[in-house]
Structure formats: structure tokens, C-alpha cells
C-alpha positions as CSV (number, residue, x, y, z in Angstrom):
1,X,190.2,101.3,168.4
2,X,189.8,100.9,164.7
3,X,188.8,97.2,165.1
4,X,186.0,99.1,167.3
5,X,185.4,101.6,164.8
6,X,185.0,98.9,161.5
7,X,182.9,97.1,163.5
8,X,180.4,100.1,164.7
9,X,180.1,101.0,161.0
10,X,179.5,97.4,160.0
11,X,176.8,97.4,162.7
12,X,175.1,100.7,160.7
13,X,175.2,99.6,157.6
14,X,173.5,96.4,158.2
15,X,170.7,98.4,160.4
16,X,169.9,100.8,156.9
17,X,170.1,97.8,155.1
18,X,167.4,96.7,157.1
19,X,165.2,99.4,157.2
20,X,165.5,99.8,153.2
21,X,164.3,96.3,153.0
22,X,160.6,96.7,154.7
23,X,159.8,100.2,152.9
24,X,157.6,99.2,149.7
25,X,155.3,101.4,147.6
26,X,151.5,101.9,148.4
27,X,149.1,99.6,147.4
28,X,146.0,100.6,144.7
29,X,142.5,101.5,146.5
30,X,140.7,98.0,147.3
31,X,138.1,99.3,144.8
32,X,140.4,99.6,142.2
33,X,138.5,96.8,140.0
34,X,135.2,96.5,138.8
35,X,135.0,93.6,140.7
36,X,135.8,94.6,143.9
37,X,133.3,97.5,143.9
38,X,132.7,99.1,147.4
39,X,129.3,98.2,148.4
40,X,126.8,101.0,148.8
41,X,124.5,99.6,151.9
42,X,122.5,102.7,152.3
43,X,121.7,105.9,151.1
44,X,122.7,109.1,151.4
45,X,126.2,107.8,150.3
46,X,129.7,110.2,150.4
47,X,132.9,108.1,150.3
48,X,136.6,109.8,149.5
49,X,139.3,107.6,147.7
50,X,142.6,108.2,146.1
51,X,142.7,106.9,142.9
52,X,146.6,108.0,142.7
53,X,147.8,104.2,142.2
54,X,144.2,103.1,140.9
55,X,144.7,101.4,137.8
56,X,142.4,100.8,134.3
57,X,142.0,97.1,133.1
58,X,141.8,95.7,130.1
59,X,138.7,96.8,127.7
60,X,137.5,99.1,130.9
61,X,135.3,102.7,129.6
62,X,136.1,105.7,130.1
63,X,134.6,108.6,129.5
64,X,137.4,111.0,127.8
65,X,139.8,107.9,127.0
66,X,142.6,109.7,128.5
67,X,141.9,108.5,131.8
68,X,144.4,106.1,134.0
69,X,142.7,105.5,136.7
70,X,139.6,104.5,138.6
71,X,137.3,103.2,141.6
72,X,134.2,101.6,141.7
73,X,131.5,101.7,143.7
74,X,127.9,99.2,143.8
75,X,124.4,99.5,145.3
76,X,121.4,97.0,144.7
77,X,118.2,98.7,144.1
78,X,115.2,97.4,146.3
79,X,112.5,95.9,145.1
80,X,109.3,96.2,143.8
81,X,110.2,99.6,142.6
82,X,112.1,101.5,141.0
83,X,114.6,104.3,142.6
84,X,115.4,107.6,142.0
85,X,119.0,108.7,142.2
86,X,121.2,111.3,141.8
87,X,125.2,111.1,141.6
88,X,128.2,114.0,142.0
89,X,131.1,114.7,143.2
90,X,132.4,116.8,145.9
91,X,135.7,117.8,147.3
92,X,138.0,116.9,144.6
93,X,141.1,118.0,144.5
94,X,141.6,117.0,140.6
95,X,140.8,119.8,138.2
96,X,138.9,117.5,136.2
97,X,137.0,113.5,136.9
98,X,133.8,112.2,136.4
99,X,131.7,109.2,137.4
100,X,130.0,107.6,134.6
101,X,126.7,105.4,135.9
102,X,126.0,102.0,135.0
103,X,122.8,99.3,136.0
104,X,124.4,95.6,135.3
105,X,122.0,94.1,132.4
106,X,122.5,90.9,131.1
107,X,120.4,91.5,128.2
108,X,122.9,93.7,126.8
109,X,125.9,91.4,126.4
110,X,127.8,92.8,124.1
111,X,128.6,96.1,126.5
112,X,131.7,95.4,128.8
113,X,130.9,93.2,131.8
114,X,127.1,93.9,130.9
115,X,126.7,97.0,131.7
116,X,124.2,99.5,130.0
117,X,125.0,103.3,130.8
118,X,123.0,105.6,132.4
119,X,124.8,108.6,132.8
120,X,128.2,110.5,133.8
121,X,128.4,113.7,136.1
122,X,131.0,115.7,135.9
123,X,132.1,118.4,139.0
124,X,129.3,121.0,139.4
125,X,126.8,118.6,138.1
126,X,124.8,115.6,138.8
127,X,123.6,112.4,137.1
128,X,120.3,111.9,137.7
129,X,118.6,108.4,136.7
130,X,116.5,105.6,138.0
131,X,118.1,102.4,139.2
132,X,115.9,99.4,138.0
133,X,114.4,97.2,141.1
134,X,116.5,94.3,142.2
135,X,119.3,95.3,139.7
136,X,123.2,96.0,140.8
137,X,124.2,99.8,139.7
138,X,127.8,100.6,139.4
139,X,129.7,103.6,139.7
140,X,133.2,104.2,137.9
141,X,134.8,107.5,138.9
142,X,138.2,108.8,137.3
143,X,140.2,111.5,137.6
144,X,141.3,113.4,134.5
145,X,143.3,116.3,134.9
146,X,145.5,117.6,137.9
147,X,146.7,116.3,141.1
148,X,145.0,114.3,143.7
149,X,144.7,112.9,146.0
150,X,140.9,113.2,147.1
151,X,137.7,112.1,144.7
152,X,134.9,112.2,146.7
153,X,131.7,110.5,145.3
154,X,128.2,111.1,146.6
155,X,125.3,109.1,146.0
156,X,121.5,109.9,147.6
157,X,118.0,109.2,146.8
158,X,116.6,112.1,144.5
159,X,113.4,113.8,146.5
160,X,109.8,113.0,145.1
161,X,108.2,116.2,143.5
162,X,106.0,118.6,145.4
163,X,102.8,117.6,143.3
164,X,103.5,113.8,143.8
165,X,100.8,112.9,145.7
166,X,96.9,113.9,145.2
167,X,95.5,116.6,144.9
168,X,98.8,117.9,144.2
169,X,99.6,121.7,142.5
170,X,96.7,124.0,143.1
171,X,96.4,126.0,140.3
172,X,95.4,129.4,141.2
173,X,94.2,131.1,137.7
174,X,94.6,130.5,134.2
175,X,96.5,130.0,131.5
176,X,98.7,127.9,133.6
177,X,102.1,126.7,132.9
178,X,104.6,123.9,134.9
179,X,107.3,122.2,134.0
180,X,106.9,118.6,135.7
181,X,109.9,115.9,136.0
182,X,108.9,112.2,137.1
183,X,112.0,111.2,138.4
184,X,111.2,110.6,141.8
185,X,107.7,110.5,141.4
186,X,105.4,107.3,142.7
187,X,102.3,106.0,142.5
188,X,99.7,105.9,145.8
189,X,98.5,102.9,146.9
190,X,94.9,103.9,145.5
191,X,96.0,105.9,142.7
192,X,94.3,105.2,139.2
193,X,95.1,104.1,136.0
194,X,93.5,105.9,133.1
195,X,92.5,103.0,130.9
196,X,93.3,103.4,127.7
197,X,96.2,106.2,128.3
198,X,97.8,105.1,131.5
199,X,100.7,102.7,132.4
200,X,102.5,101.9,135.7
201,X,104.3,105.6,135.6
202,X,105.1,107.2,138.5
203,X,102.3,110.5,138.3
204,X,102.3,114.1,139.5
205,X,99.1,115.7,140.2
206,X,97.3,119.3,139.6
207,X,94.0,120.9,140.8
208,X,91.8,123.8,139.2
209,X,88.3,124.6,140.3
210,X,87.4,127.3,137.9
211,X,85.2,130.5,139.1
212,X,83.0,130.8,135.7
213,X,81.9,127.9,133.0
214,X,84.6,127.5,130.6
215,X,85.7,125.5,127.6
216,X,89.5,124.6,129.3
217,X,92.7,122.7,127.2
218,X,94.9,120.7,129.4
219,X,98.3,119.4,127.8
220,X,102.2,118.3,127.8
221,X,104.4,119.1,125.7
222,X,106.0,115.8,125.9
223,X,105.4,113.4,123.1
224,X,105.7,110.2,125.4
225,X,103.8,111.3,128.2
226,X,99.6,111.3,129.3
227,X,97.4,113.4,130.9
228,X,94.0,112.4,132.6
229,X,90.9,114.3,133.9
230,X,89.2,113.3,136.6
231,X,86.7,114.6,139.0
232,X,85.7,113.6,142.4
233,X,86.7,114.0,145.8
234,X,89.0,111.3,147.3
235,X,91.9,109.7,145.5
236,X,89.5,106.3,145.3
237,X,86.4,108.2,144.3
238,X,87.6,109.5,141.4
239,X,85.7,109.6,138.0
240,X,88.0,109.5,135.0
241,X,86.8,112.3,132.6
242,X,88.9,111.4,129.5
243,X,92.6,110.8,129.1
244,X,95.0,111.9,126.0
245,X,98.5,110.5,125.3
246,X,100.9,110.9,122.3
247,X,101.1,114.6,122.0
248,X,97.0,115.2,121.9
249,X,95.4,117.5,124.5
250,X,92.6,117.2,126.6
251,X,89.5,119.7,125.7
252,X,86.5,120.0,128.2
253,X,83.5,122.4,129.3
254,X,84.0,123.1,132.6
255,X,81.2,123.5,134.9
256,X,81.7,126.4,138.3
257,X,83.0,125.3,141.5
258,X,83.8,121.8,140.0
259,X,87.0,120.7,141.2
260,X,88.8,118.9,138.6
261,X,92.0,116.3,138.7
262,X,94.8,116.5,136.2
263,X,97.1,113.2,136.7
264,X,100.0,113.2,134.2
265,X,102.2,110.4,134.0
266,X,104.7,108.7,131.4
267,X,103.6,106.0,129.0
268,X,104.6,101.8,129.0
269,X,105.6,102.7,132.7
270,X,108.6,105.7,131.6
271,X,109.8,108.2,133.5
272,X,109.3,111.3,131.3
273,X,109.8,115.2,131.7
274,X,107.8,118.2,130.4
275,X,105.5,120.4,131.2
276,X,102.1,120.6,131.8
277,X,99.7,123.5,130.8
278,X,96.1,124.4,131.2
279,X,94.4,127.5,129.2
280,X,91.1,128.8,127.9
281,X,90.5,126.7,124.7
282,X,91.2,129.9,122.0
283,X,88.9,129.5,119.4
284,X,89.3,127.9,116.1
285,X,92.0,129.0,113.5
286,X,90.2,130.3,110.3
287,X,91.4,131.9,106.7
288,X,90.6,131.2,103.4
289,X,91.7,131.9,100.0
290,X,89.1,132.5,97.0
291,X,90.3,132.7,93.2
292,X,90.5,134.1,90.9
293,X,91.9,137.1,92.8
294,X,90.9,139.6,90.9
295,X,87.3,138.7,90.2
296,X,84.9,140.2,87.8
297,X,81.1,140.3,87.6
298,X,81.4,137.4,85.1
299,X,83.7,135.3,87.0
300,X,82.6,132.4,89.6
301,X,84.6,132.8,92.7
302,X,86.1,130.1,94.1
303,X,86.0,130.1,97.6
304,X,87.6,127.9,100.3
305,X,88.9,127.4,103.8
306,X,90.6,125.1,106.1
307,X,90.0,125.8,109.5
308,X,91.5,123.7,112.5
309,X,90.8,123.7,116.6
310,X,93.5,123.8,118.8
311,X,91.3,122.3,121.5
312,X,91.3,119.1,118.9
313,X,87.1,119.3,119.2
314,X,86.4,119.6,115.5
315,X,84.8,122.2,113.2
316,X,81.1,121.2,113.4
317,X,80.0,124.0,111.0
318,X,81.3,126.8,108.5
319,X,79.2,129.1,107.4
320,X,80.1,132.2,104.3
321,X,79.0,135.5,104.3
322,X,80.2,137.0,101.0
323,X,79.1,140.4,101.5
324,X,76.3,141.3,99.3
325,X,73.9,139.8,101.2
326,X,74.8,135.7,99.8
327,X,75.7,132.8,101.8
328,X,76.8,129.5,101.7
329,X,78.3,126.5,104.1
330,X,80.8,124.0,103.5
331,X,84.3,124.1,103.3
332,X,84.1,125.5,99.8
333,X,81.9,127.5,98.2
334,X,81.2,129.4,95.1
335,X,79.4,133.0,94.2
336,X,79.4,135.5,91.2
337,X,79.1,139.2,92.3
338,X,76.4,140.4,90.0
339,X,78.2,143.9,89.6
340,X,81.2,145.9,90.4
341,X,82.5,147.0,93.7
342,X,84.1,145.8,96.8
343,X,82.9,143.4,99.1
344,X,83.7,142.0,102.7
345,X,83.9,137.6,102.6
346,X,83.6,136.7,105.7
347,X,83.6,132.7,107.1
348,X,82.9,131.6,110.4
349,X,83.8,128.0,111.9
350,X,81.8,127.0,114.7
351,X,83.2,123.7,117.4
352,X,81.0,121.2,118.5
353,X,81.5,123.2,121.5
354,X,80.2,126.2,120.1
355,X,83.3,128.0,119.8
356,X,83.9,130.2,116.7
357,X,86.7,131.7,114.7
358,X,85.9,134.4,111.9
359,X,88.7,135.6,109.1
360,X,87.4,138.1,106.7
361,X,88.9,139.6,103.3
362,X,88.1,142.7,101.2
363,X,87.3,141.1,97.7
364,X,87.2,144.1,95.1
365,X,85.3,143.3,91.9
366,X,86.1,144.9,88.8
367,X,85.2,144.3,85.4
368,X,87.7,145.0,82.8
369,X,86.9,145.1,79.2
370,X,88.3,145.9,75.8
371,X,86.9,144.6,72.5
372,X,88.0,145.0,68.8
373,X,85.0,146.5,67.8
374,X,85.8,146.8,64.2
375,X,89.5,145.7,61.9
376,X,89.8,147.8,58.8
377,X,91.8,147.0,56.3
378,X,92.2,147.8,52.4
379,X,90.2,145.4,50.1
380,X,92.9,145.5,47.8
381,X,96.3,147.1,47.2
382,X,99.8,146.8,45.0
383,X,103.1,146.3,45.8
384,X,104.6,149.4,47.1
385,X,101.6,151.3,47.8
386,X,101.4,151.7,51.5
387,X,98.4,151.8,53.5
388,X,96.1,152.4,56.4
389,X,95.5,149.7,58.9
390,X,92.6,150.8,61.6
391,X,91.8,148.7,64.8
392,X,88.5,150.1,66.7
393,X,88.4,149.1,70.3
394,X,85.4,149.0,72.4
395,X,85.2,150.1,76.3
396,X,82.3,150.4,78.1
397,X,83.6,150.2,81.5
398,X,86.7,151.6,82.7
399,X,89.9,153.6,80.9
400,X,92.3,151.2,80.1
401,X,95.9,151.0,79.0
402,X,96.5,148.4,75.8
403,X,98.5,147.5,73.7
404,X,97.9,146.7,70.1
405,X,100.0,143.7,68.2
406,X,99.7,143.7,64.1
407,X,100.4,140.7,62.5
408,X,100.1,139.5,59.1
409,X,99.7,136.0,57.3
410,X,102.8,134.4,56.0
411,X,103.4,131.2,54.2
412,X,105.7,128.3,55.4
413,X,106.3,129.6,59.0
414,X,105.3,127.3,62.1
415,X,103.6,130.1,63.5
416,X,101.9,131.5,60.2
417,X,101.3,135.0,61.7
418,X,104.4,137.4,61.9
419,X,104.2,140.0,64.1
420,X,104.5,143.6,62.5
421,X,103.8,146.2,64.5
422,X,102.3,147.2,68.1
423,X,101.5,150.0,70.2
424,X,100.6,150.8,73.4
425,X,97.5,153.2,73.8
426,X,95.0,154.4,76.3
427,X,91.6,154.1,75.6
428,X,89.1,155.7,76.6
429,X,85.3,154.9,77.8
430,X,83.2,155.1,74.8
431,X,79.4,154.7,74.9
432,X,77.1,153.6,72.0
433,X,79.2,152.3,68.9
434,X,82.0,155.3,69.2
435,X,85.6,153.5,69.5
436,X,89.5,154.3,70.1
437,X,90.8,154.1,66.8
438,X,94.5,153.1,66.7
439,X,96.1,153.1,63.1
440,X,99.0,151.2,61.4
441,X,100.7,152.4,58.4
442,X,101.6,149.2,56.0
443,X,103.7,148.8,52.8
444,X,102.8,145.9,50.7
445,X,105.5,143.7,49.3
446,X,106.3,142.1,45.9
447,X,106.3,139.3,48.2
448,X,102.8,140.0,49.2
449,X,102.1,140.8,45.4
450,X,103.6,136.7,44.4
451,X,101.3,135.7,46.3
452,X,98.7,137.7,45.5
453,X,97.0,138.2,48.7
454,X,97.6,139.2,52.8
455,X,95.6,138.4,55.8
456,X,96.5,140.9,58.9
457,X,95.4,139.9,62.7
458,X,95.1,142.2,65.6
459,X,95.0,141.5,68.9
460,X,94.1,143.8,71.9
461,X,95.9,142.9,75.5
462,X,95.2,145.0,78.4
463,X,98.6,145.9,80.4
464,X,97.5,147.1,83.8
465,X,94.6,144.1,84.6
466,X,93.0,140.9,83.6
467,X,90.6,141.0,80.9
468,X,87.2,139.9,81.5
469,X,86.4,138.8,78.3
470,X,89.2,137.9,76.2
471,X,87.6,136.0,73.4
472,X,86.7,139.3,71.8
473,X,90.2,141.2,72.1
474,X,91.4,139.1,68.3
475,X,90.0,140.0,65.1
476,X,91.5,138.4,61.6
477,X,90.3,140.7,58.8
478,X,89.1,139.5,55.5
479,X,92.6,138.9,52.8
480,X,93.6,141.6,51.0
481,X,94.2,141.2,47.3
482,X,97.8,142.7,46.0
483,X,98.8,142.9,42.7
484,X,102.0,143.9,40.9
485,X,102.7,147.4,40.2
């Protein structure tokens, strides 16, 4: 019995031994390696791995560089043209992966295995790019956070726009507005090319046939795509307007019940986004400045403008109306008012398509004016005595406020005049000869009396405006002769 018993256990233990010896570990997903890249071979394209075991290899991108793992996946564009895709994922069970797209480019060698990126979607989004004809496109996806074991990865052809194909988006009124993406877009077999503007772009179309004449602005606001005009009535009978490229817009007079073509497309054959937009042409952008800003009937005004057309047209004329029944053209432009008051300038700039802009400004004139009539000072005085210094100022025009700077004469200064008194006065108009008399009180010096004479200066500087004159507002009086007590 226990020779039976050894010998039953001996049998067991051989039979787990056994067992134990044919259990190994999983193997990696066969797409584990760039090189062994499941082969896309048609489109729409959802395929589910577990990248649990998947491994990184040497040098490989990532998009986070955390990442361990990945798969691969390939597809071959057809030719002639390109492709538009779009790439996600689905059904993961990670918290966070991506796939990062590639197009293999072997004029890009120093990327890894020659690849040149194209994009990365992460879960909720999509990668949306356009595969190259004839050219291998590779998919890496990797898991980054949480636990597997399902990526799913979804690849599909990305539908052509609604306006792809002529006539396109009919526009029912104006302004117009739409934002246009040319991924996905083609070309028709009998499609034009806009000589100069156009390329080998993929296009999207519009249509407008406007009730009333009009001057219309067509446009995109991208930098690197084109928009052409045509007219006609078949895709191969059209007649190319004009074109515009590089930001410009497209300005034309419109004629009723025309139907008119919009083709917008990307230049040097890109694939561009933007939008398009069609609007009334608003008429030109007008101001002006004129100087000096607070003329006077003896100033000549400077006037001048710079007006510009948003419908890129051109200012053809500008005319000036300076409100006293003057005129004038040109960019710039002078006129003296011949008397006080205040005045509309108006300036109008008309487009060669006869569209105009106006900007008008009150200009006030007013002539300010305060003389030094008369300086009196003593013909001759000693040291100690003081005196009475009178400066008579004209006005013939308006009450003013002033004031009044005293100076006299003083030997080895830079300056030679020292200031010695002011005041600040208002003054009155005056007709005839009559004048505002301000007076100084001075107290000559022994230094005055050493020298034996003093020259005094006035000078007259109106505090509320600009004066109109002011080569009369300084008077320097004859020296007064001091002597010694």
C-alpha cells in the first residue's frame, strides 16, 4: 500500500510539472513595431488592440514621453490625388492615449525613420490632415494613463464640403459671411484656374445674383488663400472677372440679375481654412487734421487728409470745402479765414467707382491780440530813489488775461536780462490809442548808479490763448541814466 501510494504521488507531481512547463506569458501585438505596421487596405478603418505587452523601441516618439507602449498602423494614399483624412479613437478603456499621425518622407531624414508629423488626436478629438498621393502614412497609438486593455483606432476619409462643387453656396442676401475648410475639397474635371491667382487647390464655390446694381467686396480672411470672380453659366463657360490673393479683396460693380461665381481656393496647391465674405463696398474712410489748431485771421491753415478704400479701388478725387464759401482739391490744402468766427471744413473723397466718404470739423477762428503800445520809464534817476515803471497794452479784439514780466539790463550774465517783476492782469478792449496801463514800482541801485545807467524790458504773454501777433508783445525802453546820491 505505501509503495502504491509513493508511487501515485510521484505520478502527480510529474503531471504539474508538466503542465507548468507549456504555460508562458503572452506575446506583444504583431503591430508592436514600426515595422510591422498593420496595413490599412481600405477605408473606413476601426481596429481594437491591446497594447498591454506592446513595447517602445529605441529612439521611437512619443507624444507625452511617458509613454511605454505602442501599435502601429499603415495606409498608402492613392494616386493622383491627394486624401483627406481624419483619425480618433474610440472605445478605450485607458483614461488617457493618443495617436500621433505621420506620412513617411524621405526628404526629411533627420526625423526618426523618416517620418514628418502631421498631427496627434487625443480621446474626444480627431486629427484631421491630408495624406500625400502615393505616400505611406503611419499611425502610432499609445496609451498613457490607466488600465487597458482596449485602444481602438479609427481611420476614414473626411467628407468633401457642401460648396465643393459648382455653383456651390447660394447666397441669399448680403453682407454675407462663411467660414470655408478645404480639406476634402477637390477640383472638377472642367474647373478653372484663375491665372495669375490660382494653383492646383482643391476649391469651394459660392453664388449671388444681386436684386439692385451694386458696388459688392468679396474676401478671405486667410492670408494664403485666393478668391476669383467669374460669370457665366456652366462650369466650362465661365468668364474669369478678376482674381485677388495674398490678403487683397475683390471689388466690383455689380450689374441686376447677373449671376456671379466666387471660386476660393488655397495658393501653390495648399489646403487652407478661412472664411469667405461678401458685402456692400462701404465707402471710403476719410478725416483730416488742419494746423495750427487754433487759427487766427492771419494764420494760413494747413489742411490735410489721408483717406483710404476698403474696397482697395482708389481715391480718384478729394475735394475741400472750408466753410466760407472756399475750396480746394488735393490731399492737402491751405486757406486763411479772412475774419473771425467758426467755420464747418468739410473733405470729400470720391472712388473711381464713384463712391464717397465725407468727415467734417468745426474750425473756430479767433484772433487774439495784445500789444505793448507804449514802455515808460524815467529818463533819469539816483541811487535810492525809487520809481514808476508803466507798460501800456493794446487790445482791439477780445478781453484778455496777461501777464506782464519786468526785466532789467545787467552786465556779465549769459542771459543779460534779469527778471524783476511780473504780474498778471486783465485787460480790457480799448479802442483808439486808450491802453491798460500796468505799473511797476523800481528802486535803483548803487549798482545801477556804478554803472551809470539801466535798460528795463517788458514783455506781454497772453495766459488763456495763442497770440496772433507776438512780435509786438516786447518792448526795450530807452537806458535810464543813474547817478549817485
Amino acid at each position: 500500500m505505501r509503495r502504491l501510494l509513493a508511487a501515485s504521488l510521484t505520478l502527480a507531481l510529474l503531471a504539474a510539472t508538466l503542465t507548468l512547463s507549456v504555460v508562458r506569458a503572452a506575446d506583444p501585438p504583431s503591430n508592436d513595431n514600426f515595422s510591422d505596421a498593420m496595413l490599412i487596405t481600405s477605408l473606413q478603418f476601426s481596429h481594437t488592440a491591446d497594447p498591454t505587452l506592446a513595447t517602445l523601441e529605441s529612439g521611437e516618439p512619443t507624444a507625452y514621453g511617458s509613454e511605454t507602449q505602442s501599435v502601429w498602423y499603415k495606409y498608402v494614399a492613392p494616386s493622383p490625388n491627394p486624401q483627406a483624412l481624419t483619425v480618433d479613437l474610440t472605445g478605450t478603456d485607458y483614461d488617457w492615449a493618443s495617436v500621433k499621425v505621420y506620412a513617411q518622407d524621405f526628404n526629411y531624414y533627420w526625423n526618426w525613420n523618416y517620418l514628418t508629423f502631421l498631427g496627434t488626436a487625443l480621446p474626444g478629438t480627431s486629427a484631421r490632415f491630408l495624406a500625400p498621393p502615393g505616400l505611406t502614412i503611419y499611425f502610432q497609438a499609445m496609451p498613457l494613463t490607466g488600465v487597458g486593455p482596449n485602444l481602438t483606432t479609427n481611420v476614414s476619409v473626411f467628407p468633401p464640403p457642401s460648396n465643393d462643387d459648382f455653383p456651390g453656396t447660394a447666397i441669399a442676401g448680403l453682407p454675407f459671411s462663411d467660414n470655408y475648410d478645404l480639406l476634402g475639397a477637390t477640383r472638377q474635371a472642367d474647373e478653372p484656374y484663375p491665372y495669375p491667382c490660382g494653383s492646383g487647390s482643391p476649391t469651394v464655390w459660392y453664388e449671388y445674383t444681386p436684386q439692385v446694381a451694386a458696388t459688392l467686396t468679396a474676401s478671405v480672411s486667410d492670408y494664403g488663400s485666393n478668391v476669383a470672380l467669374y460669370t457665366g453659366s456652366s462650369i466650362s463657360g465661365l468668364t474669369l472677372v478678376k482674381c485677388a490673393d495674398n490678403g487683397q479683396v475683390i471689388t466690383f460693380k455689380s450689374d441686376a440679375a447677373t449671376k456671379y461665381y466666387f471660386q476660393v481656393g488655397g495658393q501653390y496647391g495648399q489646403v487652407r481654412a478661412g472664411t469667405f465674405s461678401l458685402f456692400v463696398t462701404p465707402p471710403p474712410d476719410v478725416a483730416f487734421n488742419y494746423g495750427p489748431s487754433d487759427p487766427s485771421a492771419f494764420d494760413v491753415v494747413q489742411f490735410y487728409t489721408w483717406p483710404s478704400d476698403p474696397g482697395g479701388m482708389g481715391i480718384d478725387t478729394i475735394k475741400w470745402d472750408f466753410g466760407d464759401g472756399s475750396t480746394a482739391t488735393g490731399n492737402a490744402a491751405t486757406h486763411t479765414y479772412a475774419r473771425d468766427g467758426d467755420y464747418t471744413a468739410r473733405v470729400t473723397a470720391t472712388t473711381s467707382d464713384g463712391r464717397t466718404g465725407t468727415a467734417t470739423q468745426a474750425v473756430s477762428v479767433r484772433t487774439h491780440d495784445v500789444a505793448i503800445a507804449r514802455f515808460d520809464v524815467p529818463t533819469a534817476a539816483s541811487a535810492g530813489q525809487t520809481r514808476t515803471i508803466t507798460v501800456g497794452l493794446s487790445d482791439r479784439r477780445y478781453p484778455e488775461t496777461v501777464q506782464v514780466l519786468l526785466y532789467r539790463g545787467v552786465p556779465s550774465t549769459y542771459w543779460y536780462w534779469e527778471q524783476i517783476a511780473d504780474r498778471t492782469v486783465s485787460v480790457a478792449v480799448r479802442s483808439g490809442n486808450r491802453t491798460t496801463d500796468v505799473k511797476f514800482q523800481y528802486t535803483f541801485t548803487t549798482t545801477d548808479a556804478s554803472i551809470g545807467k539801466v535798460a528795463f524790458r517788458a514783455i506781454v504773454q497772453l495766459t488763456t490763448a495763442r497770440d496772433a501777433l507776438p512780435a509786438d508783445n516786447e518792448m526795450t525802453a530807452p537806458a535810464t541814466k543813474v547817478a549817485r546820491k
